[in-house]
C-alpha positions in Angstrom: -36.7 -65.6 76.7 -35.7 -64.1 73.8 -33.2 -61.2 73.2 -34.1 -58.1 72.0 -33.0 -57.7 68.3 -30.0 -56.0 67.4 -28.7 -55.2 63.9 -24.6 -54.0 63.3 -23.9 -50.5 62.6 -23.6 -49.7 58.6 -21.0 -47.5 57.2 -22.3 -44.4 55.5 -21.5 -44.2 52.0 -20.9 -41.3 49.4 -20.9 -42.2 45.9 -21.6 -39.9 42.9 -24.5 -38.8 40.7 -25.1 -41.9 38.1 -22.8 -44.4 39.7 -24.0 -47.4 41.2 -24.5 -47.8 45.3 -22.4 -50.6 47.5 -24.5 -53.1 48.9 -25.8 -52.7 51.8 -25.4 -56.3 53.9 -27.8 -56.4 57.4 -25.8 -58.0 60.3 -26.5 -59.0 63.7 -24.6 -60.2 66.9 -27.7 -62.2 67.7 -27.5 -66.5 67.6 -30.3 -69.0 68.2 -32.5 -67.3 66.3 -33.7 -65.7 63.0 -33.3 -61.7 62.7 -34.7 -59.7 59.9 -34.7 -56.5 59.0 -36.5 -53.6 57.8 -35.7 -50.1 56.8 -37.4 -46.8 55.9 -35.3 -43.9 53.5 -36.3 -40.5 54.4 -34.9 -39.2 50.3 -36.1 -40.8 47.9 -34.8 -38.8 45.2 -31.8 -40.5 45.4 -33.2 -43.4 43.6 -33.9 -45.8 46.5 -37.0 -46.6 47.3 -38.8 -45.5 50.7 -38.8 -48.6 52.3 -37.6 -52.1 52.0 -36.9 -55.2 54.2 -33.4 -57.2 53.7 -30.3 -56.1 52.6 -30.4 -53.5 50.5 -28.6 -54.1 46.9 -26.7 -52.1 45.0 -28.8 -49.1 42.6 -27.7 -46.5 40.4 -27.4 -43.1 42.4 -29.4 -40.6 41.7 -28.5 -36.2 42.0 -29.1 -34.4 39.1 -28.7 -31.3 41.6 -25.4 -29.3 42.1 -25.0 -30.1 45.9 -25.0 -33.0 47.8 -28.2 -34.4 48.5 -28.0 -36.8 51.8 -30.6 -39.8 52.4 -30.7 -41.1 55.8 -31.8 -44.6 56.2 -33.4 -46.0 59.5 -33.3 -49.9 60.0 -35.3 -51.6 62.3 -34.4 -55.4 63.4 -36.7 -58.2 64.4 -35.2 -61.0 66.2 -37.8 -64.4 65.9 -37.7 -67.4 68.5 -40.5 -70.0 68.3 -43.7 -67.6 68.2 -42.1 -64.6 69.8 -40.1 -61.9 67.4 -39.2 -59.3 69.3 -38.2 -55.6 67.6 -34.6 -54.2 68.6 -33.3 -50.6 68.5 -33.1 -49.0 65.5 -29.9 -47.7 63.3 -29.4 -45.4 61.1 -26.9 -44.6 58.0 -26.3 -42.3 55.2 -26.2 -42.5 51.7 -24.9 -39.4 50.6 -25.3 -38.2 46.5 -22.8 -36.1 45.0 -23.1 -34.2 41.6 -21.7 -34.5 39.5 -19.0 -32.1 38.8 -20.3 -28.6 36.6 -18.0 -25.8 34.9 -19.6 -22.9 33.4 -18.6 -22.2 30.1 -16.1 -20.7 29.3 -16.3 -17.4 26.9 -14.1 -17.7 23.4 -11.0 -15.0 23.0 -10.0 -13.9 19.6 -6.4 -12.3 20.3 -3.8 -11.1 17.9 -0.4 -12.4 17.6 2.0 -11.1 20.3 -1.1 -10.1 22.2 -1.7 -11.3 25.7 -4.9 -13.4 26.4 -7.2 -12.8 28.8 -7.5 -14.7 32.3 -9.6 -17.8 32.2 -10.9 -18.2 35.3 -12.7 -20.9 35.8 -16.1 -21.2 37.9 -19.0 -23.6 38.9 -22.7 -23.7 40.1 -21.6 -26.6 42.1 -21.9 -26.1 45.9 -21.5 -28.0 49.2 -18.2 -29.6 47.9 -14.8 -28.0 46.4 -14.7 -28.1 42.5 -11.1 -28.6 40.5 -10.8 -28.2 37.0 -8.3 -29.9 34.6 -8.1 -28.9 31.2 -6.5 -29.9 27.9 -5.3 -28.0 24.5 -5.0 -29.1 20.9 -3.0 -26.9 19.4 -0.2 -25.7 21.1 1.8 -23.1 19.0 -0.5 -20.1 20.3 2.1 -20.2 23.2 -0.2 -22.5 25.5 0.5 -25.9 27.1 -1.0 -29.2 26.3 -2.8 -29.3 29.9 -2.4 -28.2 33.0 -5.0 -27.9 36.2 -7.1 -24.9 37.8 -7.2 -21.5 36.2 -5.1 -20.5 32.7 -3.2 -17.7 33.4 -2.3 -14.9 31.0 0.3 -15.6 28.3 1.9 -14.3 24.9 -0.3 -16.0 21.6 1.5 -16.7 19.0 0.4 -17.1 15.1 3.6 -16.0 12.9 1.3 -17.7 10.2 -0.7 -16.1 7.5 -4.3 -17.3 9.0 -6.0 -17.3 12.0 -5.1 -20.5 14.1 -7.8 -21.5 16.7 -7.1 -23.9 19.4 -9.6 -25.8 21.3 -9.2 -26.0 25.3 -11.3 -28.9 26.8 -12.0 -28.6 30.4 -13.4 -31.1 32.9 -14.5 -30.7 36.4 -14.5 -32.9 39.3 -16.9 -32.2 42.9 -15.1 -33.7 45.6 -16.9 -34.1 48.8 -16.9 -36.8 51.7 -13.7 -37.9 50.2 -15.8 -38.7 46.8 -14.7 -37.2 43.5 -17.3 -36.9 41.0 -16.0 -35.8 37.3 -18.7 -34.0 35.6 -18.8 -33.6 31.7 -16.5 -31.3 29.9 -16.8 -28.0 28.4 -15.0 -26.6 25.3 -13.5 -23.3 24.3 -11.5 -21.7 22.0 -8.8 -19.2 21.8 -8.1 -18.1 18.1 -5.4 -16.3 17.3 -5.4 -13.8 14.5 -1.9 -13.3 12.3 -0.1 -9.7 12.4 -1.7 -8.1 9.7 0.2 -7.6 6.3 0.3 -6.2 2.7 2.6 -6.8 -0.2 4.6 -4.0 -1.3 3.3 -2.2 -4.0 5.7 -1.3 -7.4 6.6 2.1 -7.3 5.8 4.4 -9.9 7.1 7.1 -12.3 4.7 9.1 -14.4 4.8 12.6 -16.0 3.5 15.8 -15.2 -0.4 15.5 -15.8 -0.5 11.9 -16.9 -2.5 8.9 -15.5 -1.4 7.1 -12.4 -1.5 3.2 -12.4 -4.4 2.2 -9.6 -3.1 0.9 -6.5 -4.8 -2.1 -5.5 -3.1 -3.3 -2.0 -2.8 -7.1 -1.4 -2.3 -9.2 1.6 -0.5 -12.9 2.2 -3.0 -13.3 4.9 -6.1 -15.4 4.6 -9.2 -16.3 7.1 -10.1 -12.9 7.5 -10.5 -9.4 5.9 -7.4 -7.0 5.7 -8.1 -3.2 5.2 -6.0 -1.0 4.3 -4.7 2.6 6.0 -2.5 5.2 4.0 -0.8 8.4 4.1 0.8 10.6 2.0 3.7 12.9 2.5 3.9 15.0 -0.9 -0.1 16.2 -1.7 1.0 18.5 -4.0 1.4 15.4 -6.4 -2.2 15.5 -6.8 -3.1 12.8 -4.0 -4.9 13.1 -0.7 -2.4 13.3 2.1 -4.4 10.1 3.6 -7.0 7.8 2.6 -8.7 4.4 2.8 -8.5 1.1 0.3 -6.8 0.9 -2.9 -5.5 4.2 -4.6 -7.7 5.0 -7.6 -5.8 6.5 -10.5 -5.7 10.2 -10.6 -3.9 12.6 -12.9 -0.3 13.6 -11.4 1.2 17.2 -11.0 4.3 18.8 -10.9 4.6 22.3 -12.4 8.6 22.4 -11.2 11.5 22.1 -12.7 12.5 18.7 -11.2 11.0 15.2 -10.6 8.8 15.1 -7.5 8.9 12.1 -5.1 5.9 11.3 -2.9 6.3 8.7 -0.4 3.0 6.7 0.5 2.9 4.6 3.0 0.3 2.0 3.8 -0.8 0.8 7.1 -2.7 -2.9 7.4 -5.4 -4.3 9.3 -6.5 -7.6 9.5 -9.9 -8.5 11.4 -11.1 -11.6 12.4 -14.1 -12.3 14.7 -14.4 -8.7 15.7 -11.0 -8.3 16.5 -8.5 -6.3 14.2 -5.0 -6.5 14.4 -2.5 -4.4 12.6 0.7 -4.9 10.9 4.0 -3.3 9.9 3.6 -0.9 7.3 5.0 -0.5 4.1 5.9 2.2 2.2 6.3 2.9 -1.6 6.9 6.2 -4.0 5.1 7.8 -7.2 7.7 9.9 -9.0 6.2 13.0 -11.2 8.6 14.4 -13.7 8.1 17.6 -14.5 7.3 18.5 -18.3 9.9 18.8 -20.4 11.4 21.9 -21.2 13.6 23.9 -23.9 14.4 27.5 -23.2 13.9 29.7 -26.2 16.8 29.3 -28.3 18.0 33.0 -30.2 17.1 33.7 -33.5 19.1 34.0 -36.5 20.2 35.9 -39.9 23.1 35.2 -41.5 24.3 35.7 -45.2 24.2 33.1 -48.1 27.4 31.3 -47.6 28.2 32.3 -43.7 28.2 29.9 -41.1 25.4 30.3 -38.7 26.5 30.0 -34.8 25.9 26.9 -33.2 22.2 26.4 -32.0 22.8 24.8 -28.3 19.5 23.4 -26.5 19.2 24.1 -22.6 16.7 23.8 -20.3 15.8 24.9 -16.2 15.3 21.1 -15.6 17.3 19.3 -13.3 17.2 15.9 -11.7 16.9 13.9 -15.5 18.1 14.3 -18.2 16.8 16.3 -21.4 17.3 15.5 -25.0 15.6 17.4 -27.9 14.4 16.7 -31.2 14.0 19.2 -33.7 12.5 19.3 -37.6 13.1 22.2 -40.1 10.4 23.1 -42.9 12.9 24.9 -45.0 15.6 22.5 -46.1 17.2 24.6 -49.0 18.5 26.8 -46.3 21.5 23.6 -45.9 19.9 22.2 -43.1 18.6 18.7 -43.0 14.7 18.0 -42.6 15.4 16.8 -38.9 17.6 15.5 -36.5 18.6 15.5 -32.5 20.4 17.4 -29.8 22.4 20.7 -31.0 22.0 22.1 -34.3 26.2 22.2 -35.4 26.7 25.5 -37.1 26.9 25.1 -41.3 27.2 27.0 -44.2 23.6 28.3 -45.0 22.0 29.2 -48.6 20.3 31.0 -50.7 21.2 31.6 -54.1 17.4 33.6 -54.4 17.0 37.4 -54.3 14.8 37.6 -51.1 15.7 36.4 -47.5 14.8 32.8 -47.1 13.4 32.0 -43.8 13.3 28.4 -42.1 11.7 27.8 -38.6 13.0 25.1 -36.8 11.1 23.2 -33.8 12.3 22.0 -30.8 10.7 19.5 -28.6 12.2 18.5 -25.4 12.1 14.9 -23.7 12.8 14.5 -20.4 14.2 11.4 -19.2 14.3 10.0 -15.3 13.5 6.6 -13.8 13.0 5.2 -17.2 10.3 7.3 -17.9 10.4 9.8 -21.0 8.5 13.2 -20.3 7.7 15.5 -23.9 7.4 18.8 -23.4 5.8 21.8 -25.1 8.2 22.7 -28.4 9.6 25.9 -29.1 10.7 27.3 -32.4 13.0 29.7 -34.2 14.0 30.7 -37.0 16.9 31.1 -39.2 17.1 33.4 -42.0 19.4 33.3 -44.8 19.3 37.0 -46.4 21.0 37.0 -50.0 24.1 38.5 -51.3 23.9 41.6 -52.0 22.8 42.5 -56.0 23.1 45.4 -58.3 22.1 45.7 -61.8 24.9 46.4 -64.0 24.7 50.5 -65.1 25.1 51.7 -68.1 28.6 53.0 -69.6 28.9 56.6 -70.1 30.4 58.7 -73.3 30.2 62.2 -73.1 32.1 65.5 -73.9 34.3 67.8 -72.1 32.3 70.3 -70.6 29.3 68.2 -70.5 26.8 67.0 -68.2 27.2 63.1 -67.6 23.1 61.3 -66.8 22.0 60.3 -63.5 23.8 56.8 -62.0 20.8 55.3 -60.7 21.8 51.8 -59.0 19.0 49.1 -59.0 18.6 45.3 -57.6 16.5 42.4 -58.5 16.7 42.0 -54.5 13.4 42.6 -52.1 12.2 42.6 -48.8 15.3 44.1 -47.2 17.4 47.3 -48.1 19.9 47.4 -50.5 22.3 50.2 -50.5 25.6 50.8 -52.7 28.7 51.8 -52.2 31.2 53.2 -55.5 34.5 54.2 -56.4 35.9 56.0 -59.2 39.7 54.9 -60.8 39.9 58.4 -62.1 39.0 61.5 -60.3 40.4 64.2 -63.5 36.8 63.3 -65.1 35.4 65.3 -62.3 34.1 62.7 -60.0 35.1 61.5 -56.5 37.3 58.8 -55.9 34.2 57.2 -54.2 30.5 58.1 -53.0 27.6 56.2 -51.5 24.3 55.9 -53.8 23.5 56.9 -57.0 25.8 59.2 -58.7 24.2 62.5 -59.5 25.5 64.4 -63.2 28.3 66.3 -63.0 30.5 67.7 -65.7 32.6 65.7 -67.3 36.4 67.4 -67.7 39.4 66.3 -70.0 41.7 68.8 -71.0 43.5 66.6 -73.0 43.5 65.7 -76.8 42.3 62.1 -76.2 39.6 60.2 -74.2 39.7 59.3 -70.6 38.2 56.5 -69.1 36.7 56.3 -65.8 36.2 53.1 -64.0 33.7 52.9 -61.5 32.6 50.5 -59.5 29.6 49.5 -57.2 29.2 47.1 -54.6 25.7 46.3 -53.8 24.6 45.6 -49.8 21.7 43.5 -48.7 20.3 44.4 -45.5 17.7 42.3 -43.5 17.1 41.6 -39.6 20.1 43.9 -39.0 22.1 41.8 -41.0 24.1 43.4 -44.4 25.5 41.1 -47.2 
């Protein structure tokens, strides 16, 4: 009589998507006879076959799922003695399939320096199992370990560079289940992080009253990116918006004052990189507008051939410079030179002619600050040298006692101005005054005596011209 057939129980087994099976060696308790066995799978998607007889060898495991997929195999055994086999009880095992482990991927982050990054919270499609992710980081000096496990948390970036600097997180999962790990295939990221924005400081400027600004054409260190630029403007009466975008055309400058205006502009950057823009410190620099130069109107003057003129002493309302003149006369015979700078000395002035002699002198200012030179509108005057005064020399005079003398009339070679004449007379017993004013009209002559008398009279001549008498 033969025994009924009996086959050992067979240890379940979990392996992982693309890994090979263990074998699976058939054993028996039964002796004295030959046992077999058969066996049916009820899963054939894990890459064994539905049925087989024997042991069962080793195959490469089959799930390309994201839970475990579980085939449950049934083996019958057959116990043969002489003619008779005779079928024992069945048993049953599992082979169990993970997958392999999955990590959906992860966004990219474009942060700016001294930002915080975002959260990266890792996730799956994986189920049936527990995923755990470990991940790795090429770079770093944005302020984030080499590796670590599970979730990256929040943390500073750093770039104190002039470009962006990207690093490149590589993250693997691994589906455990049944005490089976199974490492799926990584997934890459990257967090970049842009530099703090920044421009070079642009030169300051100093420019006169309606002249030409220089252009302003902002400039960055940074690279990798695009840097605009942001501006305002704390002095728009310069002639400059009081904020703006980009470079600073040139524009024509104003300042109608007295004194050099200073406008402060400062600039604001921005550097973008993959849509995000991060700004920098700003920097500030001036435009300076001088005023115009100016001269106030110096005071005419007449003096008399051979006087000293007063002292011709420039001034001007400006302040904050310094303003020098230059001046050029078109009348050198007057005794002053053609041209020359700052004050005009007083000097002894000329004019040997018989009319006033007029020179106009021109001032033009320069105003001076911050290396810049300013010319302003000129102003002239004049000075007028009126001659000495001039009288023709009268005739002398012989008449009789008792007689009429002729009409003194006093004359000049002098024009333009008035000339008037003063006289006086040596010897009133002729019959005229000791002195007069003008010509000298006839009057009798008188000498009681029993020789001639002589009268000596005498004229000056005066010259007047502008108020002025020589």
């Amino acid at each position: 009589v033969n025994p009924t057939a009996q086959v050992d129980p067979v240890a379940s087994q979990v392996v992982c998507n693309g890994s090979g099976s263990a074998p699976v060696l058939f054993t028996t308790q039964n002796t004295g006879g030959a046992t077999t066995y058969s066996w049916t799978n009820d899963n054939t998607s894990i890459g064994l076959a539905a049925s087989g007889n024997g042991d069962i060898a080793p195959f490469i495991a089959i799930n390309p799922g994201l839970s475990p997929v579980v085939a449950t195999i049934v083996i019958t055994p057959t116990f043969t003695n002489g003619a008779n086999a005779c079928v024992g009880s069945t048993k049953s095992f599992t082979i169990t399939v993970n997958p392999l482990g999955h990590v959906i991927q992860p966004d990219n982050q474009t942060v700016c320096n001294n930002a915080s990054t975002a959260v990266v919270t890792f996730a799956t499609l994986n189920t049936g199992g527990i995923t755990t992710y470990a991940w790795s980081n090429d770079n770093t000096s944005i302020g984030l370990g080499a590796s670590g496990t599970g979730d990256i948390a929040a943390f500073m970036a750093v770039n104190t560079g002039t470009a962006p600097v990207m690093a490149t997180i590589t993250v693997t999962p691994t589906f455990t289940f049944g005490g089976t790990s199974c490492q799926g295939p990584s997934k890459s990221f990257t967090i970049t992080v842009n530099p703090t924005a920044q421009v070079n400081k642009p030169a300051d400027q100093v420019i006169c009253n309606t002249a030409s600004t220089t252009q302003v054409t902002f400039s960055t260190q940074n690279t990798g990116g695009t840097t605009t630029y942001t501006w305002v403007n704390n002095t728009p009466s310069i002639g400059l918006a009081a904020s703006g975008n980009g470079d600073i055309s040139s524009f024509t400058a104003t300042n109608s004052g007295t004194s050099p205006v200073v406008a402060t502009i400062t600039v604001t950057p921005h550097f973008e990189h993959n849509s995000v823009t991060c700004d920098g410190p700003t920097t500030s620099f001036t435009i300076t507008v001088n005023p115009s130069a100016q001269v106030n109107q110096p005071t005419n003057q007449t003096v008399c051939h051979n006087a000293t003129t007063t002292q011709v002493t420039f001034s001007t309302t400006s302040t904050g410079g310094t303003t020098s003149y230059t001046w050029t006369n078109d009348n050198t015979s007057i005794g002053l030179a053609a041209s020359g700078t700052g004050d005009i000395p007083s000097f002894t002035v000329t004019n040997t002619a018989t009319a006033p002699v007029v020179a106009t002198i021109t001032v033009t200012p320069h105003f001076e600050n911050g290396s810049v030179t300013c010319d302003g509108a000129a102003k002239s005057f004049t000075i007028t040298v009126n001659p000495l005064g001039q009288v023709n020399q009268p005739g002398n005079q012989v008449v009789c006692h008792n007689a009429s003398t002729s009409l003194v009339t006093f004359a000049t070679l002098n024009t333009i101005g008035t000339t008037t004449y003063n006289w006086v007379n040596d010897n009133t017993a002729i019959g005229l005054a000791a002195s007069g004013t003008g010509d000298i009209n006839p009057f009798t002559a008188i000498n009681t005596g029993l020789s001639p008398v002589t009268a000596n009279i005498t004229v000056t001549p005066f010259f007047t011209h502008n108020g002025v008498t020589c």
